[in-house]
C-alpha positions in Angstrom: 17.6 20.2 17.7 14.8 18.7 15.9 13.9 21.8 13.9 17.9 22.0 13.0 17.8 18.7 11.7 14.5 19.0 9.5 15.8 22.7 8.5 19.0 20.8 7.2 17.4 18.1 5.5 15.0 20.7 4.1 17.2 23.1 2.4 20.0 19.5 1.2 16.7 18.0 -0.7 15.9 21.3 -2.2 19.7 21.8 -3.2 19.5 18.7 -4.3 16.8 19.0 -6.6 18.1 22.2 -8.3 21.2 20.1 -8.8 19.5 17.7 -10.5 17.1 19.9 -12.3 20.0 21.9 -13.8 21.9 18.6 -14.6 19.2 16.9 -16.5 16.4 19.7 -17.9 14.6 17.0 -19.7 14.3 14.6 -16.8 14.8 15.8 -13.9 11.7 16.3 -12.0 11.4 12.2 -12.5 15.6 12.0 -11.2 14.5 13.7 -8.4 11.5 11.7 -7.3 13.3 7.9 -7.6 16.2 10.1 -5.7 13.9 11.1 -3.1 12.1 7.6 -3.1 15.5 6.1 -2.3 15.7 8.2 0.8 12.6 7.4 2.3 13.3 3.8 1.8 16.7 4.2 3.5 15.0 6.2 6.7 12.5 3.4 6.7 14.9 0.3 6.4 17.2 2.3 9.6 13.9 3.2 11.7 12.8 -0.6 11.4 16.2 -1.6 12.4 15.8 0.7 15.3 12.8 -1.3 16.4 13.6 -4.9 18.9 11.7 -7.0 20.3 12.5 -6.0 24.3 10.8 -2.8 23.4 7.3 -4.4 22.3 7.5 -6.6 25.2 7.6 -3.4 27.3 4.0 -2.7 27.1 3.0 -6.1 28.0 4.8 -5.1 31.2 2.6 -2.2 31.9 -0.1 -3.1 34.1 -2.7 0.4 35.3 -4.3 0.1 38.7 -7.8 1.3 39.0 -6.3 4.4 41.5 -4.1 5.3 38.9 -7.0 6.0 36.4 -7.8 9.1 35.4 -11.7 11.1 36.2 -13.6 10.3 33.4 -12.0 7.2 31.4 
């Protein structure tokens, strides 16, 4: 599923880009930076959203026994 999803976003952003290439010659290669800027500030902004605090109280939580370590550490 993974390798789907970045296949798909792979071949939109490169649709994308011809779009805007063909659209505007002159500046399009700067179009379709900001354009792709934009996105990665979107994915960002949702992934921090994503994040709470119960989760990064989780690993206070975690406590490792000495039996539980592994050879070596």
């Amino acid at each position: 599923m993974l390798g789907t999803a970045r296949l798909l976003g792979q071949t939109i952003g490169a649709a994308l880009v011809a779009m805007l290439l063909a659209r505007y010659p002159a500046d399009g290669t700067r179009i379709s930076l900001m354009v792709g800027v934009g996105f990665a500030v979107v994915g960002a902004v949702l992934s921090t959203l994503r994040l709470s605090s119960a989760g990064s109280r989780g690993a206070e939580r975690v406590r490792v026994q000495e039996g539980q370590r592994l050879k070596g550490e």
